[in-house]
LUMVEXTOR-214971 format. One record per residue (C-alpha): x, y, z; residue in three letters. Coordinates in steps of 0.1 Angstrom, whole numbers, padded with zeros to 4 digits, always signed. Example, Ala and Ser with C-alpha at 12.3 -4.5 7.8 and 13.67 -1.06 7.14 Angstrom:
# LUMVEXTOR-214971
+0123-0045+0078ala
+0137-0011+0071ser
//
This chain:
# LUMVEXTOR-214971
+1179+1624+1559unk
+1202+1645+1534unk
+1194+1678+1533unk
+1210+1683+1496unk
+1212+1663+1471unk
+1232+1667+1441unk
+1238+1651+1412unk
+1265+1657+1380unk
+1259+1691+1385unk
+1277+1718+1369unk
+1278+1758+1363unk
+1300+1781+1341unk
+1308+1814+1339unk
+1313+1824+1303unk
+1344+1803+1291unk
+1351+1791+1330unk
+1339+1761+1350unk
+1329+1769+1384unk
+1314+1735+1394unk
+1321+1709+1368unk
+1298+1676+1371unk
+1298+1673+1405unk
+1276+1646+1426unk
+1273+1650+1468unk
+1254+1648+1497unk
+1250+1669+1525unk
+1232+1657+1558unk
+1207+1665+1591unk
+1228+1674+1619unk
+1262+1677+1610unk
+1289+1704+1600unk
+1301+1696+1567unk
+1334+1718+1559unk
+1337+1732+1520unk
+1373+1738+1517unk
+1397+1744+1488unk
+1418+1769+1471unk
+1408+1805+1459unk
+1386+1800+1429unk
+1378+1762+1438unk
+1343+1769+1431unk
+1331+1770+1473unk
+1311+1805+1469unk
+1294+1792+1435unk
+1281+1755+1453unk
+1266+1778+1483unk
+1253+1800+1461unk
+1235+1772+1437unk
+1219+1756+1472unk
+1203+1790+1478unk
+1189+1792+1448unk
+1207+1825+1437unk
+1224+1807+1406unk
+1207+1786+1381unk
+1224+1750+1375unk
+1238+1748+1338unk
+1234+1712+1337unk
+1228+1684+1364unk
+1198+1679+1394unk
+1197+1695+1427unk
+1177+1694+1455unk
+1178+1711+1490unk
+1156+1699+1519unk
+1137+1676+1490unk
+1123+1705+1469unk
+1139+1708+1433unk
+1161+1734+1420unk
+1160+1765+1404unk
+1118+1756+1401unk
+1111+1755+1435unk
+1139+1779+1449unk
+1114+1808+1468unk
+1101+1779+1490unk
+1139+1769+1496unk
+1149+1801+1506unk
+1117+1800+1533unk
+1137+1775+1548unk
+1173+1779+1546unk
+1195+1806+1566unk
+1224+1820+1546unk
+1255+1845+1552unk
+1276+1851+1523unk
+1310+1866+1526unk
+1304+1902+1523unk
+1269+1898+1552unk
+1250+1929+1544unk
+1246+1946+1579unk
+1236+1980+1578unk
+1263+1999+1595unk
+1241+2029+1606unk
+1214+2012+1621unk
+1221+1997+1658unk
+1220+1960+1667unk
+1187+1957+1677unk
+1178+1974+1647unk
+1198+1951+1627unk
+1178+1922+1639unk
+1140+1942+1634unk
+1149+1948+1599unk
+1156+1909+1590unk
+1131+1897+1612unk
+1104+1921+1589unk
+1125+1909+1558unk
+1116+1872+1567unk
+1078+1883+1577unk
+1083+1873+1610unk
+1047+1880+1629unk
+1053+1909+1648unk
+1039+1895+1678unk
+1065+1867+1677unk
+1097+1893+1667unk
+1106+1907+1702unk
+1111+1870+1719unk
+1129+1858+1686unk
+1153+1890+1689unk
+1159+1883+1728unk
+1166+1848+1720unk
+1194+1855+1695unk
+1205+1883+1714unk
+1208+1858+1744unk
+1225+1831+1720unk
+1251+1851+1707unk
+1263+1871+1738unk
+1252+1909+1726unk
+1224+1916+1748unk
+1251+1944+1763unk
+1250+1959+1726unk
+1219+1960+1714unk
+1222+2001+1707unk
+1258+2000+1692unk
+1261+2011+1660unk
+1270+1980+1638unk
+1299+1997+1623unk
+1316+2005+1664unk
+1314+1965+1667unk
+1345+1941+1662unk
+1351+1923+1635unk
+1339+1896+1658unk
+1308+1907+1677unk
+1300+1917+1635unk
+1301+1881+1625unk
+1277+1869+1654unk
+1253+1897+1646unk
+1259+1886+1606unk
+1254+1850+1621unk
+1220+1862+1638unk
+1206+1877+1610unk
+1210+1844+1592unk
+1191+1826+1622unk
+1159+1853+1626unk
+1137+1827+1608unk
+1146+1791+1628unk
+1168+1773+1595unk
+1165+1739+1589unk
+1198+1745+1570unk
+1223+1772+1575unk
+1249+1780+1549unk
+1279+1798+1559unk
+1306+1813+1535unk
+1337+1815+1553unk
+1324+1836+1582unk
+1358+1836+1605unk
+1369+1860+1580unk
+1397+1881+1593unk
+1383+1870+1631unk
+1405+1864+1661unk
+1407+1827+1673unk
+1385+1838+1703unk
+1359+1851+1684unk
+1363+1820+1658unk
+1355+1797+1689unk
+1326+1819+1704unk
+1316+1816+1665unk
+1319+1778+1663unk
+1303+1773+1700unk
+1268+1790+1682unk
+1267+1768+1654unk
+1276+1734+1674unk
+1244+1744+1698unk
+1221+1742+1664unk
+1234+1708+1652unk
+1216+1694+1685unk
+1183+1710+1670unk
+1188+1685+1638unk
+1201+1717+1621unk
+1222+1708+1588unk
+1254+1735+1586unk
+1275+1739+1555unk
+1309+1760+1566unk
+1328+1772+1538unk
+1365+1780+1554unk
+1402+1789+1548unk
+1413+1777+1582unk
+1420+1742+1584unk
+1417+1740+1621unk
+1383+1748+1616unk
+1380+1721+1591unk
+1395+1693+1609unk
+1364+1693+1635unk
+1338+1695+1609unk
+1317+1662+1607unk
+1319+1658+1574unk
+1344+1677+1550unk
+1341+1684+1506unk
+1379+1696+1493unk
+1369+1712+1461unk
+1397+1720+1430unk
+1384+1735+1400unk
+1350+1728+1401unk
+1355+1692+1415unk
+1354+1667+1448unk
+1388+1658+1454unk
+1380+1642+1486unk
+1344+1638+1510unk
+1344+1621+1538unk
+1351+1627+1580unk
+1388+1651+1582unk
+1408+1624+1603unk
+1406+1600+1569unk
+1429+1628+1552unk
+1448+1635+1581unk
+1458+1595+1585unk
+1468+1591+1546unk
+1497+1612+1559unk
+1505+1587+1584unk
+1547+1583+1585unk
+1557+1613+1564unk
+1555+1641+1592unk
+1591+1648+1613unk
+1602+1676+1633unk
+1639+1687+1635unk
+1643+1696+1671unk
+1679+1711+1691unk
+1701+1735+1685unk
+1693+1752+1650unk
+1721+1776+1640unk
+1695+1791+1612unk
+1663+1780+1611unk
+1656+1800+1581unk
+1686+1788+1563unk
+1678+1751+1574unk
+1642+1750+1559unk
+1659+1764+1530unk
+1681+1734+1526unk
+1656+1710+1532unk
+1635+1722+1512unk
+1656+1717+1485unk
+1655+1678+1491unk
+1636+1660+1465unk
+1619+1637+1491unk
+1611+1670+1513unk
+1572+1681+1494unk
+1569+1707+1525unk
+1579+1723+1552unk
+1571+1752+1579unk
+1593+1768+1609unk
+1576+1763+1643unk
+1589+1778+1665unk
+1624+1766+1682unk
+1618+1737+1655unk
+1613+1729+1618unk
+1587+1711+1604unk
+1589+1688+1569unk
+1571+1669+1552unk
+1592+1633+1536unk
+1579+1609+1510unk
+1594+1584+1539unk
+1613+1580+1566unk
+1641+1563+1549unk
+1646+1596+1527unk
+1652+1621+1558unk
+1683+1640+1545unk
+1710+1642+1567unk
+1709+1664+1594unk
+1748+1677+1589unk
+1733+1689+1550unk
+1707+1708+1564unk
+1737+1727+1591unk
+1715+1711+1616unk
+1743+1689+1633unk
+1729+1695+1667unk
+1696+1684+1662unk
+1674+1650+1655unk
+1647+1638+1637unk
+1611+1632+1659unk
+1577+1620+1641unk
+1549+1644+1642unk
+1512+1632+1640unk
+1499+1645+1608unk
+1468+1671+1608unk
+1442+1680+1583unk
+1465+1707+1565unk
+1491+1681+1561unk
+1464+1662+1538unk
+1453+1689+1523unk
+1482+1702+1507unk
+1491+1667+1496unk
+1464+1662+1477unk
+1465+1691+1462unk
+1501+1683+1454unk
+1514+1715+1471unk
+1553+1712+1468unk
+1573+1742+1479unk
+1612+1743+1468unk
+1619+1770+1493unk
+1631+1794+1463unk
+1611+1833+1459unk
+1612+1846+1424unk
+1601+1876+1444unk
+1631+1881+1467unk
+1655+1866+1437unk
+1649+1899+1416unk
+1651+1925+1449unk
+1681+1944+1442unk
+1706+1948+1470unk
+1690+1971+1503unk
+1702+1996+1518unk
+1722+1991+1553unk
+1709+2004+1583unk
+1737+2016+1611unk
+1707+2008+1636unk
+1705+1977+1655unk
+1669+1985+1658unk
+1652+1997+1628unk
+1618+1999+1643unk
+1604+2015+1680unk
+1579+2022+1701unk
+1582+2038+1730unk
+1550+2044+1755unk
+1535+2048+1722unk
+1500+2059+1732unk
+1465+2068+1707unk
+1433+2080+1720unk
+1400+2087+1704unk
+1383+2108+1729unk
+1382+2087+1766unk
+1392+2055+1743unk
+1425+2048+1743unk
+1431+2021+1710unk
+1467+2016+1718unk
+1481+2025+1758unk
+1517+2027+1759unk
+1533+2001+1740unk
+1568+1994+1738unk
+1589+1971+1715unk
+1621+1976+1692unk
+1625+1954+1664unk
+1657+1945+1656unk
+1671+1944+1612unk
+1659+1909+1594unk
+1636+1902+1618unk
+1604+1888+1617unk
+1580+1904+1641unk
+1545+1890+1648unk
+1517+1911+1665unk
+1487+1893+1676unk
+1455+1902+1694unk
+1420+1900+1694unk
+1397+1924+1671unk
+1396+1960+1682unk
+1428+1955+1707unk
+1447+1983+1688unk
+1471+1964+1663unk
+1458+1981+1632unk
+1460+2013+1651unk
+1496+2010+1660unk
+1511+2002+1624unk
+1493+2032+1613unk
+1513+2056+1638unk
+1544+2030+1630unk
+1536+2044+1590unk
+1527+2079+1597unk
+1492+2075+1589unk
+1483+2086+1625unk
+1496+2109+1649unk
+1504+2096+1684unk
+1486+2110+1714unk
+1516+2108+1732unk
+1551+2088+1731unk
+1569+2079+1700unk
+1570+2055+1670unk
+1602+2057+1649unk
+1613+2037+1618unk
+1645+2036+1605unk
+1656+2064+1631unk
+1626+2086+1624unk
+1593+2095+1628unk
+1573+2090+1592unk
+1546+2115+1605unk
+1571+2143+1596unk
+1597+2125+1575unk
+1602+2130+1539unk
+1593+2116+1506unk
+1624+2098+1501unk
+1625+2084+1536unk
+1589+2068+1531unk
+1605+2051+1498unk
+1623+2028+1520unk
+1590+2014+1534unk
+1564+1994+1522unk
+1529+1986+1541unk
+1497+1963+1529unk
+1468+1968+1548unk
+1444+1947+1567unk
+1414+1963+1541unk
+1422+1959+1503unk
+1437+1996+1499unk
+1441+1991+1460unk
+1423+2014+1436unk
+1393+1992+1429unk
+1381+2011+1396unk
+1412+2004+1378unk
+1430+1977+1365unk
+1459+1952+1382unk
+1484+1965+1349unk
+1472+2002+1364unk
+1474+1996+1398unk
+1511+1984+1394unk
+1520+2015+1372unk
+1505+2037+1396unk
+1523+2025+1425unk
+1558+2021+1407unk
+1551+2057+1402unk
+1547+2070+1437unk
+1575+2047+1443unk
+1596+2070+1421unk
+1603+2039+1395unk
+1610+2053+1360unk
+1615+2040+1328unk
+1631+2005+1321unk
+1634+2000+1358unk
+1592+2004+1363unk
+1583+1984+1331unk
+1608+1955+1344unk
+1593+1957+1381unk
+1561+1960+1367unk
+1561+1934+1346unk
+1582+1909+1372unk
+1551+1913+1397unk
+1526+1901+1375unk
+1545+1867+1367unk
+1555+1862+1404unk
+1520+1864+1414unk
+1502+1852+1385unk
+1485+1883+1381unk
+1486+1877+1343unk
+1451+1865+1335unk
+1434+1891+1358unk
+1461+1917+1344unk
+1428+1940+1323unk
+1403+1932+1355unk
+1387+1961+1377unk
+1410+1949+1409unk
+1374+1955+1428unk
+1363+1922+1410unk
+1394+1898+1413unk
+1389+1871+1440unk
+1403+1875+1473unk
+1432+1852+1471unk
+1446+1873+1442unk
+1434+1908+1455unk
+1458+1899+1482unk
+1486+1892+1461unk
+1480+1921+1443unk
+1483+1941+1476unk
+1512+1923+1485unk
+1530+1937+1451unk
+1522+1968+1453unk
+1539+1964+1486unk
+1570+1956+1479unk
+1579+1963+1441unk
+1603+1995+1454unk
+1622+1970+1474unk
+1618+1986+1507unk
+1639+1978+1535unk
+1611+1974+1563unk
+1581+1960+1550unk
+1543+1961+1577unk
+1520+1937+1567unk
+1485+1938+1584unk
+1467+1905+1579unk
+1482+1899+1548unk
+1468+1862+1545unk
+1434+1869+1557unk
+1409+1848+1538unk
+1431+1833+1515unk
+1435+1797+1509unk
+1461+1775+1527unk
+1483+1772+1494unk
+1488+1809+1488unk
+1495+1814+1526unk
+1521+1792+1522unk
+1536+1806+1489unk
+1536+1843+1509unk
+1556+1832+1537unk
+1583+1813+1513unk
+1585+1849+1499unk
+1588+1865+1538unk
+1614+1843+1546unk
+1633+1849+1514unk
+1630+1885+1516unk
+1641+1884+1555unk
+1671+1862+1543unk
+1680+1891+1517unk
+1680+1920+1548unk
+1641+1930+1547unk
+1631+1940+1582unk
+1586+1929+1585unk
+1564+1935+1609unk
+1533+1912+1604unk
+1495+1911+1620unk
+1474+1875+1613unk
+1444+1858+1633unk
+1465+1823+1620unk
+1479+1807+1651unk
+1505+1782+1631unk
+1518+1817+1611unk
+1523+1831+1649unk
+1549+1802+1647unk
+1568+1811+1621unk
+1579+1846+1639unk
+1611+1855+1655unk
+1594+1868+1682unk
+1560+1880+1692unk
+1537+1911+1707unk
+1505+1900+1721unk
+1484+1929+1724unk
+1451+1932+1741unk
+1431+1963+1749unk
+1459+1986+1738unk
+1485+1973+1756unk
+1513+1949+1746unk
+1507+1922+1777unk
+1537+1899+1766unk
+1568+1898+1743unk
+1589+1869+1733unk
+1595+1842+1712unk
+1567+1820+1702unk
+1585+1786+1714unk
+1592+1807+1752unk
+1555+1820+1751unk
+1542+1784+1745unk
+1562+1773+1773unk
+1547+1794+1796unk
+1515+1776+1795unk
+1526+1737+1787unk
+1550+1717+1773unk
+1525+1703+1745unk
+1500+1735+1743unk
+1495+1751+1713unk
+1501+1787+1701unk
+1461+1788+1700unk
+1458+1781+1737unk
+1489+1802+1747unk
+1473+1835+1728unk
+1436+1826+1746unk
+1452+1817+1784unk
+1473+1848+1782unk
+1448+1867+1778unk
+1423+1853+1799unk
+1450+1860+1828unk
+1454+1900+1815unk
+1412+1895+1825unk
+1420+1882+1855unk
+1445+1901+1871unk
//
């Protein structure tokens, strides 16, 4: 039985097209994915199956009742969890659950075993007085999730809910929902990770308002079949190589992983010679072709390995330092808790640092002592050769941080936000008008230039971040989950600018929950309850688990032997 049906639908937004006659169906007991790029039009389809948008034009119905008419009974029957899931932060767990459950008019009598049963389901039983706001971003999610579930759903509608979530969490996430698909559940899973989309039953790739492709993941994956090669051996630059091959006409894409490169070819008969790439080592080995590889060729994602960003940097300044960031026993405590434990790591100039760990292991609270915006308990974190707790003004000019929550002024304008920061960036004159100006055609920002940056979508609120960031052309740039959230596409165009800006001297320092962007690292942290439990290169971390694991299952066994020890 399909659980939606829709037919030429479509929905607007003043002069825009959200959804533009679109025609699906979405069925009992399976996981159907909803991916796409920012502004695809994912959010606005959810939102018209709830009932919470009208339909401009078209017929819909969900679980055989028509909409908008008969949207109350609908919502009887449906569980949703938008993006932004509106726990109450001040009220516990438990109390979390009451309030819904009354929300729902779930018989009292019936409310305590329901609450027990989800509490059971999703693994909080431990936490059922925390405060939602002490929770991880994780446990968060499953107590969002729970909420969605205090009224048995016959369909449950989820809008990208591994958010900013470690893979650990994502998994313990994904475990819940497969368990209701065996109750004939229908679950629709908007997501940016692909990962998650390849083991979806059933995935919809929206552009613009319309299907692009529908139908099970592998059937994109395959039409890649051929056109997937590794360069493995001794790379003299990896950076530098990508660079070249990317410059190929036959090369649409390509990614560092590790010790090797990976590109995408039109065909194997167009593979440009390895001695053009400065690759003379090396050789050429297929790759099977995953979900991500189909997406971005259908949505014609070509990447010439050129930044516009790092092309207008002027020249920075030279460090004397062979490291120009350190930690030593660097140590935080909030009363008995101790977020970070003594860590220790120096980060060598034009390098690429990666710091993974699960929510709450203390990797937002170590880039903050790292920038100065916390004082260490103990031990010391020094950048460029000082400590930015006490440095000055013009020694903070040479850094730039974007952090993991949107930090922008959301009441004002991009055009203001940019001025503003160019100011406290001591840019005057023809220099901050040209900066200015420069950031808002790298990143587009043009259309959104006059909108609150409160109301842009994520994708862009994050390049917007990512400007403000760097428009004083510092010298080491921190970047807590910069790509959180965002769509494939625009992860891809902020790591061509990383590797650009590394190429041109930038020293970065960079959080993420993505697994493949681990990868693209010079060498990696892996934190976990405040302390750094290993430190290497991705390719020598991977091997300590398997020849043929993943970065995925190297970040959850190294942990799970921390636990263990």
């Amino acid at each position: 039985m399909a659980l939606v049906v829709a037919k030429n639908i479509s929905k607007s937004f003043g002069k825009s097209k959200a959804i533009s006659n679109l025609s699906l169906e979405i069925n009992k007991g399976k996981i159907t994915g909803l991916v796409g790029p920012d502004g695809a039009g994912k959010t606005t389809l959810i939102r018209l199956m709830t009932g919470l948008l009208d339909l401009d034009e078209g017929e819909l119905e969900v679980l055989e009742l028509k909409l908008p008419n008969e949207a109350s009974k609908v919502q009887e029957q449906i569980g949703y969890m938008p993006q932004k899931f509106g726990l109450y932060e001040d009220l516990s767990v438990l109390e979390n659950l009451k309030l819904y459950a009354n929300l729902q008019s779930i018989e009292k009598s019936k409310q305590q075993s329901r609450i027990e049963e989800l509490l059971e389901f999703i693994n909080l039983k431990d936490f059922k007085s925390f405060l939602a706001k002490d929770l991880s971003g994780g446990m968060k999610q499953k107590l969002g999730l729970a909420c969605a579930l205090i009224k048995k759903p016959k369909l449950l509608l989820l809008d990208e809910p591994g958010v900013g979530v470690d893979p650990i969490s994502r998994k313990e996430l994904w475990a819940i929902v497969d368990k209701l698909i065996s109750d004939g559940v229908g679950v629709v899973w908007s997501t940016a990770y692909l990962d998650e989309a390849a083991i979806c039953d059933e995935v919809i790739l929206l552009n613009e308002g319309e299907i692009l492709f529908s139908g099970e993941p592998k059937n994109l994956s395959n039409t890649m079949e051929g056109k997937i090669f590794k360069v493995v051996g001794k790379i003299k630059d990896k950076r530098k190589t990508l660079r070249l091959a990317l410059q190929n006409t036959h090369i649409k894409d390509g990614v560092i992983l590790g010790d090797s490169i990976k590109l995408i070819c039109d065909k194997k008969e167009n593979l440009p010679k390895l001695e053009d790439l400065e690759a003379n080592e090396c050789k050429y080995e297929p790759m099977k072709p995953n979900f991500e590889d189909g997406f971005m060729n259908i949505l014609k994602g070509e990447f010439n390995g050129e930044s516009k960003l790092a092309k207008q940097m002027g020249e920075l300044e030279k460090s004397d330092s062979k490291y120009l960031i350190e930690a030593e026993n660097l140590t935080k405590s909030f009363g008995s808790f101790k977020a970070t434990d003594s860590v220790n790591f120096q980060i060598e100039a034009g390098e690429i640092f990666g710091f993974l760990g699960p929510n709450g292991a203390g990797k937002s609270t170590t880039f903050k002592m790292l920038c100065g915006l916390l004082k260490p308990t103990s031990g010391t974190a020094q950048v460029l050769g000082m400590s930015l707790e006490k440095s000055s003004y013009k020694a903070r000019k040479k850094i730039g941080y974007m952090s993991q929550k949107f930090s922008l002024y959301g009441d004002i304008s991009v055009y203001e936000n940019l001025k503003f920061f160019a100011g406290v960036y001591g840019l005057k004159g023809k220099k901050r008008s040209d900066k200015i100006n420069n950031m808002i055609e790298i990143f587009e920002l043009e259309k959104y230039k006059r909108t609150a940056s409160k109301d842009l979508p994520l994708g862009y609120k994050q390049r917007l971040s990512l400007a403000c960031a760097v428009m004083h052309d510092p010298v080491v740039l921190f970047l807590d989950e910069p790509t959180s959230g965002i769509d494939p596409q625009t992860r891809r165009e902020f790591w061509n600018h990383i590797y650009a800006m590394v190429q041109k001297g930038m020293t970065i320092m960079v959080t993420t929950h993505f697994m493949d962007e681990a990868e693209y690292c010079d060498r990696i942290a892996l934190i976990y309850k405040g302390k750094a439990i290993a430190l290497d290169t991705p390719h020598n971390l991977i091997s300590q688990i398997g020849e043929d694991a993943t970065m995925e299952e190297a970040f959850i066994e190294l942990i799970k032997r921390e636990d263990n020890d």
